[in-house]
C-alpha positions as CSV (number, residue, x, y, z in Angstrom):
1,X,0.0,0.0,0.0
2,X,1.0,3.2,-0.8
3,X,2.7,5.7,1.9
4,X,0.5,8.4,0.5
5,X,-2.6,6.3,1.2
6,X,-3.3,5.5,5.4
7,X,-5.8,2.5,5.7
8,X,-7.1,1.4,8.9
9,X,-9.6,-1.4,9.8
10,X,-11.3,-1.6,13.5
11,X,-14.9,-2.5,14.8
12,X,-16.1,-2.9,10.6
13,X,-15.1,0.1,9.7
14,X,-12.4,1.0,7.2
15,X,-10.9,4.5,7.8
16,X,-8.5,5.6,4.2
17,X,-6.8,9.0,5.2
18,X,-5.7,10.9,1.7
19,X,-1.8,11.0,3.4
20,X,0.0,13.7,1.3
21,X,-0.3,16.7,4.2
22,X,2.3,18.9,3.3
23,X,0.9,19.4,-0.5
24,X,-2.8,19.6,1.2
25,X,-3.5,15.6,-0.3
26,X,-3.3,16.7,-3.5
27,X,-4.0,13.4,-5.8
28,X,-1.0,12.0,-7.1
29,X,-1.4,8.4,-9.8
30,X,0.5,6.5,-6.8
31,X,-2.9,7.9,-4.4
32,X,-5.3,7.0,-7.3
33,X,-3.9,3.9,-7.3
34,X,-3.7,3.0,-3.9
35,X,-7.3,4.4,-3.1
36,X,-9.0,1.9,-6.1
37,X,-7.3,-1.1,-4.4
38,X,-8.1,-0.3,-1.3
39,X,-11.8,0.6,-2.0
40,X,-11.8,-2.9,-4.1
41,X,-10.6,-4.7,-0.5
42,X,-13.7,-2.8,1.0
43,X,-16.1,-4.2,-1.4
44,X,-14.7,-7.7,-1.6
45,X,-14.3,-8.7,2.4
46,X,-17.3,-9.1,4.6
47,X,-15.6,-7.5,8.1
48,X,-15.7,-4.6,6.5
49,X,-19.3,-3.0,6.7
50,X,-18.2,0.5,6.1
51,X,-15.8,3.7,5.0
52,X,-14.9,6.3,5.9
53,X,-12.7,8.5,3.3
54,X,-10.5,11.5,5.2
55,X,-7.4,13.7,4.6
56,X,-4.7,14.0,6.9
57,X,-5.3,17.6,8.1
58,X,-5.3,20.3,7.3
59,X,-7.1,19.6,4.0
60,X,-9.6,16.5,2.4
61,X,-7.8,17.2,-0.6
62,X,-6.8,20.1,-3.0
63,X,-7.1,18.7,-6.3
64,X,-5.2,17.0,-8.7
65,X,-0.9,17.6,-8.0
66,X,0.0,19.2,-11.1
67,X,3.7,19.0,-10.6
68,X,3.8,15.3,-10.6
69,X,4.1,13.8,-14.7
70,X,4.8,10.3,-13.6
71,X,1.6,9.9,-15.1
72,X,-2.1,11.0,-16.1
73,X,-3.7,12.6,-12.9
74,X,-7.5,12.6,-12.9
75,X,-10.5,11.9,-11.2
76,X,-11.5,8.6,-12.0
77,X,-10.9,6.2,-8.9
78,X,-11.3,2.5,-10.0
79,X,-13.6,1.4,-8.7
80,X,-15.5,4.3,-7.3
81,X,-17.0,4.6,-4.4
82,X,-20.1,4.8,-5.4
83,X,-19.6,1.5,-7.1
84,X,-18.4,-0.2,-3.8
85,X,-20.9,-2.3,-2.0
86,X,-20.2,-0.7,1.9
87,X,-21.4,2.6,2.8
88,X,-18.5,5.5,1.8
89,X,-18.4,8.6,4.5
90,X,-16.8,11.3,3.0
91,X,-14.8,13.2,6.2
92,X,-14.0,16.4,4.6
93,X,-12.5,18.2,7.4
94,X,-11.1,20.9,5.3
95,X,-10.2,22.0,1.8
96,X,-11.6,20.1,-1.4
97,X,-11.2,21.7,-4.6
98,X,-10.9,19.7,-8.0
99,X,-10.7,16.1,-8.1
100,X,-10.6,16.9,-4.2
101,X,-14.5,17.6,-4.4
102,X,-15.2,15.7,-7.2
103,X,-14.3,12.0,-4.8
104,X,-16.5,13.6,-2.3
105,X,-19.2,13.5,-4.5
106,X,-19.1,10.3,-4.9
107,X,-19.5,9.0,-1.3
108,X,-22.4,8.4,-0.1
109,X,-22.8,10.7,3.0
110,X,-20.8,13.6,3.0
111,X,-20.0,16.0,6.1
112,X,-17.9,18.9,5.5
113,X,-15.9,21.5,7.9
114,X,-17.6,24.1,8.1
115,X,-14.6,26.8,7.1
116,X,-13.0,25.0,4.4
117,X,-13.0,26.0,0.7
118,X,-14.6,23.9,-1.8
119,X,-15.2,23.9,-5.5
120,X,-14.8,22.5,-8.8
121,X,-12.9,25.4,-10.5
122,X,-11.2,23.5,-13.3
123,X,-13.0,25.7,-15.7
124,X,-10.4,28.3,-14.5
125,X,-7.2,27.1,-15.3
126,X,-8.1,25.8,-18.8
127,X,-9.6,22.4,-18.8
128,X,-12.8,20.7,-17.7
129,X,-13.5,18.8,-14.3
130,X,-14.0,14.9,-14.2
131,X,-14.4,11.8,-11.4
132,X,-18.2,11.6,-12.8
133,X,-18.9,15.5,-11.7
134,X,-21.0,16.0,-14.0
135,X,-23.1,13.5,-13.1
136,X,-23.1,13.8,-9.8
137,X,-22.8,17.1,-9.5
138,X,-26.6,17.9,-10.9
139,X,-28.0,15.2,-8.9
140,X,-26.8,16.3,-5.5
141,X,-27.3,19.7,-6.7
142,X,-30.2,20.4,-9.1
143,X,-29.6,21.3,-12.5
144,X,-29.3,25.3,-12.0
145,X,-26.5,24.8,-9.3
146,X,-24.6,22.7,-11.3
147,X,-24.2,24.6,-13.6
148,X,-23.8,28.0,-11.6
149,X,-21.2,25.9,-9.6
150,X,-19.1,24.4,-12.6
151,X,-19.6,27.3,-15.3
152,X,-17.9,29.9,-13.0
153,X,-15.8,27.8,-11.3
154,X,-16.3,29.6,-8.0
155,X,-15.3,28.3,-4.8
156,X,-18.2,28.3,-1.1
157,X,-17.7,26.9,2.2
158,X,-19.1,24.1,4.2
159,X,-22.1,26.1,5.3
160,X,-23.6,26.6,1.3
161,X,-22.5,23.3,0.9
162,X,-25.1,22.0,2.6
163,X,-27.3,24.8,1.5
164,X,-26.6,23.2,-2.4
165,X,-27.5,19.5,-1.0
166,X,-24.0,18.8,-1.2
167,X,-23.2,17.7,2.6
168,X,-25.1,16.1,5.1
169,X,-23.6,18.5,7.7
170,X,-21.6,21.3,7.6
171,X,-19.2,21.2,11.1
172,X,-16.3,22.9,12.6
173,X,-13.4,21.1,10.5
174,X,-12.3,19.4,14.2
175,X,-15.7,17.5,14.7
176,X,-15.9,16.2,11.1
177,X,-13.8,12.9,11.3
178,X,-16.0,11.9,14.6
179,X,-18.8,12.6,13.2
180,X,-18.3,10.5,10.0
181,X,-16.9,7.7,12.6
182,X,-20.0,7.6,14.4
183,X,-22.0,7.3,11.4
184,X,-19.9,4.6,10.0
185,X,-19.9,2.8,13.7
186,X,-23.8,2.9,13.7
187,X,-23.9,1.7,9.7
188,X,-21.7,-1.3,10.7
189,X,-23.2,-2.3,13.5
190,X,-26.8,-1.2,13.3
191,X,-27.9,-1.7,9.7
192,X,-27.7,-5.5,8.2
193,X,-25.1,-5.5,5.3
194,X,-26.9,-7.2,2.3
195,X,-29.9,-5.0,2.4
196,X,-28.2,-1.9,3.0
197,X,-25.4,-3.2,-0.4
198,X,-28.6,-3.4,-2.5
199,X,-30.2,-0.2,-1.0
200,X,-26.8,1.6,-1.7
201,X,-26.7,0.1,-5.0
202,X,-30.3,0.8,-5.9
203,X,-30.4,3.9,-4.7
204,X,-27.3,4.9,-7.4
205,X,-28.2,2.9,-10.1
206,X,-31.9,3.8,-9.9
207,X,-31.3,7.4,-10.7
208,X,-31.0,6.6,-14.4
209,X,-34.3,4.4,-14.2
210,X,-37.7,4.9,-14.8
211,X,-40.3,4.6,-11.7
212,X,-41.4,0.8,-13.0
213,X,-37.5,-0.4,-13.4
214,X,-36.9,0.5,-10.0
215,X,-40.6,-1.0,-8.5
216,X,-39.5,-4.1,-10.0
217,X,-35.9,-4.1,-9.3
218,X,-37.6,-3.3,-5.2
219,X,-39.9,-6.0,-5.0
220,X,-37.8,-8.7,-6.4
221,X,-34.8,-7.7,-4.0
222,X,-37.2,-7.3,-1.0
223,X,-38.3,-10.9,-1.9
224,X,-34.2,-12.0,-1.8
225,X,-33.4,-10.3,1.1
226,X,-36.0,-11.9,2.5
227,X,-34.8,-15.5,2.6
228,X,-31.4,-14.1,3.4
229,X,-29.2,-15.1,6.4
230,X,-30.0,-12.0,8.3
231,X,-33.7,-11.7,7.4
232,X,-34.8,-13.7,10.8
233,X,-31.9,-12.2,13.0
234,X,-33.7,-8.4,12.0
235,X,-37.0,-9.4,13.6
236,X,-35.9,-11.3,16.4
237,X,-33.9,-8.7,17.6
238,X,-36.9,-6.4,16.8
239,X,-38.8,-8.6,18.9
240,X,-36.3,-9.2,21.8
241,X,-35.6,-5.5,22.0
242,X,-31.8,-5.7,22.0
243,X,-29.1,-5.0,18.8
244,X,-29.4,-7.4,16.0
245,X,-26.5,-10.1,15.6
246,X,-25.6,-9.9,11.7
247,X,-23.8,-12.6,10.1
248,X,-25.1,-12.0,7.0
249,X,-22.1,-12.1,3.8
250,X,-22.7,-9.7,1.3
251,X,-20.0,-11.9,-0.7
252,X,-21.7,-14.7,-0.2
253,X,-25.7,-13.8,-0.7
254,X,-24.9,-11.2,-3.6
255,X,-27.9,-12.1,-6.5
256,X,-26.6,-12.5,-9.8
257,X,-28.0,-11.4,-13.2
258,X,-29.2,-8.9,-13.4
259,X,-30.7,-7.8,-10.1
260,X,-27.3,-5.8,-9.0
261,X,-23.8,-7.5,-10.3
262,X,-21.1,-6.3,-8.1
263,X,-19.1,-3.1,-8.7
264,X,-20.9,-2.7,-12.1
265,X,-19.5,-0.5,-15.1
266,X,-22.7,0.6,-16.8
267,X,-25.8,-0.6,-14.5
268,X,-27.8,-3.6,-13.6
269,X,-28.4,-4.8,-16.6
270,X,-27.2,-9.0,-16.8
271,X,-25.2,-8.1,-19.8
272,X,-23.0,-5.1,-18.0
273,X,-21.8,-7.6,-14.9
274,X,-18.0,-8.2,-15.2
């Protein structure tokens, strides 16, 4: 693992620290490539229920570093983590310009520090932004934002960006990692991990679906998950009044075809799974 990539497991729940402090995390190819295998090891082992994605202060990360041509920098993590079957926390606890704000975007929670920088100002020295912002970008956002935020290139804090629907919370930079550990803690422990996989995956997949795709794709997963290894556990513990006991393996009870292959390129269609 790279030196510029920090990965630490405890209690089912992977923490990677961007780990490049004195150039504020900016991405390097050795980070890109480091954060793609370890995002793959997040998807692939069962312990690990969810992620938490961090800088090593004082920044999340400032974009793409433009002095290093060891190879191409850019945005585009593989896989993902929005392609990753785990829950991804974005901690940004402080600046996240670029590629920096682009990765954020594609986590699935987000909480940002509150007086941090942010913005996707690629527009401003020349070239365009990538890592799938412009698809996330106008999802998170709305359509008008967007394109106010990546036309002018302009730069807000962690207060508009929850105002844009951009972070879950917007917190002084020093309660952003705890916060996002919390979350993670309660996701790994609290929620059972094949429903909340195909929740996560539904939930991303579905926003290029039409209403019936999606009522199908629901009832014919809620029928899965039904017979799955954790179904009984959720309602006994319901019952009991005390914290369910998952042993549940995502690896293991993953539906194939068509209902969600893992870490898909295109969607859930049967033909796209790798």
């Amino acid at each position: 693992m790279s030196s510029e990539l920090q990965v630490d497991i405890s209690a089912g729940v992977a923490v990677l620290t961007l780990n490049r402090p004195a150039q504020q995390n900016a991405m390097t190819p050795a980070m890109a490539e480091a954060l793609g295998a370890a995002l793959r090891r997040c998807d692939t082992e069962d312990a690990i229920r969810a992620v938490v994605l961090t800088g090593t202060p004082p920044a999340f990360c400032a974009g793409a570093d433009l002095s290093d041509r060891t190879g191409d920098v850019s945005g585009m993590i593989d896989p993902p983590p929005w392609q990753i079957r785990k829950p991804v926390i974005a901690a940004v606890n402080g600046h996240a310009v670029g590629i920096g704000l682009a990765l954020a975007l594609q986590c699935d929670l987000r909480y940002f520090a509150t007086d941090a920088v942010y913005g996707l100002n690629q527009v401003r020295r020349g070239v365009m932004a990538d890592g799938y912002a412009h698809w996330t970008l106008p999802r998170l956002a709305g359509m008008a934002r967007a394109a106010d935020i990546m036309l002018t290139g302009r730069t807000f804090d962690g207060d508009e960006a929850q105002h844009l629907g951009l972070a879950n919370n917007s917190l002084p930079a020093g309660e952003v990692l705890p916060t996002a550990l919390a979350v993670a803690t309660d996701l790994a422990t609290g929620s059972a991990p094949l429903p909340t996989a195909l929740s996560k995956r539904l939930l991303w997949e579905g926003l290029g679906m039409g209403p019936d795709a999606v009522g199908r794709l629901e009832a014919d997963l809620h029928g899965y998950v039904g017979d799955s290894a954790d179904a009984g556990e959720g309602m006994a513990a319901f019952r009991d009044r005390r914290q369910p006991r998952w042993t549940g393996s995502i690896s293991a009870e993953w539906p194939a075809g068509e209902l969600a292959p893992p870490v898909p390129r295109h969607g859930l269609d049967a033909g796209d799974a790798e």
